[in-house]
C-alpha positions as CSV (number, residue, x, y, z in Angstrom):
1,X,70.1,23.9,127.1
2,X,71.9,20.6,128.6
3,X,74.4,21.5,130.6
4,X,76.8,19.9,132.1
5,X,77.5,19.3,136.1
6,X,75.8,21.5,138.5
7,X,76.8,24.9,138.0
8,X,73.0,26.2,138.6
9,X,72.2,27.0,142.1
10,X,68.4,26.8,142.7
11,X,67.5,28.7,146.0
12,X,63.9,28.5,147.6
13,X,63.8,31.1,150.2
14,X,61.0,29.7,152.8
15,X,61.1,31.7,156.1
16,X,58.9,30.9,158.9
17,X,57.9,34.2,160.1
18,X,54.9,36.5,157.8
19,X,52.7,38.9,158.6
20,X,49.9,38.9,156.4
21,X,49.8,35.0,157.1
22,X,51.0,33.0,159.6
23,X,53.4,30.2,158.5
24,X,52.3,31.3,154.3
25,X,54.9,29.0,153.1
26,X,53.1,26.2,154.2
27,X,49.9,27.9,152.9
28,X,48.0,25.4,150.1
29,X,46.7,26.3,146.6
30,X,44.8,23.5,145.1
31,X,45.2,21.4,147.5
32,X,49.1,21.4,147.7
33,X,51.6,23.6,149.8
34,X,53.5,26.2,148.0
35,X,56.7,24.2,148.8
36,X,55.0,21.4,147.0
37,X,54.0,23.4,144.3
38,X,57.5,25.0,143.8
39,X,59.3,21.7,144.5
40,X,57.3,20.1,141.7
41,X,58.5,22.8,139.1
42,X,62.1,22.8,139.8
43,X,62.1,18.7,139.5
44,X,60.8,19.8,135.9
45,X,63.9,21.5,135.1
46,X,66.1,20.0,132.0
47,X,69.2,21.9,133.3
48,X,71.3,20.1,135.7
49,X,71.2,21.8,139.0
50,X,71.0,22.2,142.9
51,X,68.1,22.9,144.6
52,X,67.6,24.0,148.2
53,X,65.4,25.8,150.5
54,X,66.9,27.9,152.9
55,X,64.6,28.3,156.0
56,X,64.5,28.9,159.5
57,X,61.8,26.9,160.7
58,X,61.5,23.4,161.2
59,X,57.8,22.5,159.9
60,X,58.7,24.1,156.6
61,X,61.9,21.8,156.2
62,X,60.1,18.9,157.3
63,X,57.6,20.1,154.3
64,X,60.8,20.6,151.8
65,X,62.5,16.9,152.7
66,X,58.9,14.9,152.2
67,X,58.2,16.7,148.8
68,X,62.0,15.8,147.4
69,X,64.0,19.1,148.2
70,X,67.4,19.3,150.0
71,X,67.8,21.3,153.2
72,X,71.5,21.7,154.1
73,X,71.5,23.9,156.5
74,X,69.5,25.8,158.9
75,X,68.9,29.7,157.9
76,X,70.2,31.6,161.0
77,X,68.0,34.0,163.1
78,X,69.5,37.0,162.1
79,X,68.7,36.4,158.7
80,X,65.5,35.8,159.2
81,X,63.4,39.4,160.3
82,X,61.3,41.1,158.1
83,X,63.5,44.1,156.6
84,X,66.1,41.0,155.9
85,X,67.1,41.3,151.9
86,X,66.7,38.4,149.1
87,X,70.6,39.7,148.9
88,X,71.5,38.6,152.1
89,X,69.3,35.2,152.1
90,X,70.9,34.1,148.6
91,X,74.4,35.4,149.5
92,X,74.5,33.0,153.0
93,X,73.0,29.9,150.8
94,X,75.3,30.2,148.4
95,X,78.4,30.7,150.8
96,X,76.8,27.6,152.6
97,X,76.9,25.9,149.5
98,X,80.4,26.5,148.2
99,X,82.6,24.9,150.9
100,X,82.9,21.8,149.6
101,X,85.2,23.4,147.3
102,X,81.9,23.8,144.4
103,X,81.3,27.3,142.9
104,X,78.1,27.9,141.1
105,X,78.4,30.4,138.2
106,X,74.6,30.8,138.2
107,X,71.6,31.6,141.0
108,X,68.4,31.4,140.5
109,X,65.7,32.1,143.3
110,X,61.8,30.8,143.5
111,X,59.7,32.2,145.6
112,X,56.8,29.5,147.0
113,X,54.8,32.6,147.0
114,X,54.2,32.4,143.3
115,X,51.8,29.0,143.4
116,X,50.7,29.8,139.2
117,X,54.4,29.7,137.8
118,X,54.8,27.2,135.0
119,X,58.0,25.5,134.3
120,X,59.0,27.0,131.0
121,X,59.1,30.1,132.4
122,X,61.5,29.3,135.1
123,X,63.3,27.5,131.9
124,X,63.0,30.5,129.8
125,X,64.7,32.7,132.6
126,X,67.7,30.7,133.2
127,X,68.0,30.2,129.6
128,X,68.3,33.9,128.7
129,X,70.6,34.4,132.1
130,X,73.1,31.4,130.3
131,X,72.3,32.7,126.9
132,X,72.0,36.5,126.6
133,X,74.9,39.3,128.0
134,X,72.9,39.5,131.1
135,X,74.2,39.8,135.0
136,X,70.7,39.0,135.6
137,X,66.9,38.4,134.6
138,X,63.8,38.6,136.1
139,X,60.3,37.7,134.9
140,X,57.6,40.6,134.5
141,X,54.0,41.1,134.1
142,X,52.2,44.3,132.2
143,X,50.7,46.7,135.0
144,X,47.3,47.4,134.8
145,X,46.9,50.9,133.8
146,X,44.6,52.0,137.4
147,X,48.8,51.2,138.8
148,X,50.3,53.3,136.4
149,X,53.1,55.7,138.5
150,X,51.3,58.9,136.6
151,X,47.8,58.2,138.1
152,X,48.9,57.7,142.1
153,X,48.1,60.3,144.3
154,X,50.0,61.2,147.8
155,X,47.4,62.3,150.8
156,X,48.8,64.8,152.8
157,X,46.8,65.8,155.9
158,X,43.7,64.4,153.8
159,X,44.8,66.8,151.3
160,X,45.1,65.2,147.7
161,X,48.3,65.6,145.8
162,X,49.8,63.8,142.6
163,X,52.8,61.6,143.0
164,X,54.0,63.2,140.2
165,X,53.2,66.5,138.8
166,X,53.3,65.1,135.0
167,X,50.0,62.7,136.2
168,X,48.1,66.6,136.0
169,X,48.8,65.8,131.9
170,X,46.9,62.6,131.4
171,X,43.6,62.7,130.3
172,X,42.9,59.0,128.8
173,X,44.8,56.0,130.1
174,X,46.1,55.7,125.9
175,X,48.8,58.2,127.1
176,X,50.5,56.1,129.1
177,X,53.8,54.7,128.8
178,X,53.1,51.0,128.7
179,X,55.0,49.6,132.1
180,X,55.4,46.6,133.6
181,X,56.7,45.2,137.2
182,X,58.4,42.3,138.4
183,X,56.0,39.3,139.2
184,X,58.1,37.0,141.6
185,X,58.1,34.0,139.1
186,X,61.3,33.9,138.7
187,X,64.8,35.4,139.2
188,X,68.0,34.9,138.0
189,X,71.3,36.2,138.7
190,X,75.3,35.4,137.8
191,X,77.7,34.9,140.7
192,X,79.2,37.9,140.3
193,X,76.3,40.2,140.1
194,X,75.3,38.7,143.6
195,X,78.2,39.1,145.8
196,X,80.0,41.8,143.2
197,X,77.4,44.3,143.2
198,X,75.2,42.8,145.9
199,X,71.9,43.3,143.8
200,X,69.3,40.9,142.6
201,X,68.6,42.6,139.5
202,X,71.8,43.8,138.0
203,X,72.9,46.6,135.2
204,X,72.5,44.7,132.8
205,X,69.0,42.7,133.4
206,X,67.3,40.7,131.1
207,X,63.4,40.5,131.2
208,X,60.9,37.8,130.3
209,X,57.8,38.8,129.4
210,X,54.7,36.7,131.5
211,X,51.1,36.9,130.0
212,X,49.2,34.9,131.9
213,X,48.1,36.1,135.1
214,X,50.3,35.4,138.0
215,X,50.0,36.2,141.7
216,X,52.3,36.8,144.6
217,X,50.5,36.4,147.6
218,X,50.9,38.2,150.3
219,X,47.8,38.6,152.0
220,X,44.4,35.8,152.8
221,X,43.2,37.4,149.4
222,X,45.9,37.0,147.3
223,X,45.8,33.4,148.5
224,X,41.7,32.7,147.7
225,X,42.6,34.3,144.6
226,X,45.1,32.1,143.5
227,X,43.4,29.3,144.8
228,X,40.2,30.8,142.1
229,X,42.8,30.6,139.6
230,X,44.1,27.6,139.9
231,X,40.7,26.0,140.0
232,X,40.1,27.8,136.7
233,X,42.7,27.5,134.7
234,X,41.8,25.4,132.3
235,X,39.5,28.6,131.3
C-alpha cells in the first residue's frame, strides 16, 4: 500500500533505564545495536511515514541520530519509571508530534527489544491496521504448550495448587486449546483507539500470525539467545 503524505506515525520507545540489563537498548545482536537493527527495518518500509524514538537518555539518541532516526524531543522523567505504560509513552510522542498542526491517523510502535523482526511483518501489520475494520493489530507467536494457562500451578506456602481448577482435566497436551501471545514485533493502533480508549490493543484487534521464532529480550539470556539465532538463521 502507497500512501500518500505522512499519516503513519512510527514510534520507537527507547528508555534508558532496565533492569535485567543495564542500558538494553543499546545492547547488540549480531554485531549491531537494537536501535540499529530497528532503524534498519523501518527505513524498509514502502509506506510513507514518520519515524521517531522517544527516549530519555542521551547515549541512546546519540545512537538513533547516527543510524538515520529522528529524535524530536526529549522523553520527560516522569514518563520514564518502570510501571510507566506503552499508553502513556505513545500518547506524549504523538501529542509531541501534532503541534505543528499534523495529525496522524495511524501509530505504530517497535520495540528495539525484538532484534529478529523482519520487515514484511511490520508491513503486514500496518497493512491489515489500514486495510481490515481494526482499532488495532498486534503480531503473535503460538505458545508452546509447557505455557499453556491450564498447566500453571500457584505455590501457596510451598503448597502446590492449579491456576485454574479446569488444568485437574488435562491429561495429554492434545487437549489443549491452541493459544498464542503477543510477541513485541510489532504493534499497531488508530488514533482514536490510543487517546479514545487509551489501550494499545483495542476491541476490535487484528492479529498477524508470526512463525518463525522471535524473541523479546529481557534478560542476558534472552539476549545470547538471540544473538544464537541470528547467527543461525540461515538454518
Amino acid at each position: 500500500i502507497e500512501m500518500k503524505g505522512q499519516e503513519i506515525l512510527v514510534v520507537v520507545p527507547a528508555r534508558g533505564g532496565s533492569k535485567g540489563i543495564p542500558l538494553k537498548n543499546l545492547s547488540t545482536v549480531g554485531g549491531e545495536s537494537l536501535i540499529s537493527l530497528v532503524a534498519k527495518v523501518i527505513n524498509q518500509l514502502p509506506m510513507a511515514h514518520k519515524a521517531i524514538v522517544s527516549t530519555d537518555h542521551r547515549d541512546i539518541a546519540d545512537e538513533a541520530i547516527r543510524v538515520g532516526l529522528e529524535v524530536p524531543f526529549v522523553r520527560p522523567v516522569e514518563l520514564s519509571g518502570d510501571s510507566i505504560s506503552d499508553v502513556d509513552v505513545l500518547t506524549h510522542a504523538l501529542e509531541e508530534m501534532e503541534q505543528g498542526n499534523r495529525v496522524y491517523k495511524w501509530i505504530v510502535m517497535l520495540q528495539p527489544t525484538s532484534p529478529l523482526r523482519k520487515v514484511q511483518q511490520v508491513i503486514d501489520t500496518i497493512n491489515k491496521l489500514l486495510t481490515g475494520k481494526y482499532d488495532s493489530v498486534l503480531t503473535v507467536s503460538e505458545t508452546d504448550s509447557k505455557s499453556h494457562p491450564l498447566k500453571q500451578l500457584r505455590l501457596e506456602s510451598e503448597r502446590v495448587r492449579y491456576f485454574d481448577d479446569a488444568g485437574k482435566a488435562i491429561i495429554a497436551r492434545q487437549q489443549l486449546e491452541t493459544l498464542f501471545h503477543r510477541n513485541g514485533v510489532a504493534y499497531g493502533m488508530t488514533r482514536e483507539c490510543l487517546l479514545g480508549q487509551k489501550v494499545v490493543i483495542g476491541n476490535i484487534c487484528g492479529s498477524v500470525l508470526i512463525h518463525e521464532p522471535v524473541i523479546s529480550i529481557d534478560t542476558p539470556l534472552d539476549l545470547a539467545y538471540a544473538n544464537w539465532l541470528y547467527t543461525n538463521k540461515e538454518n
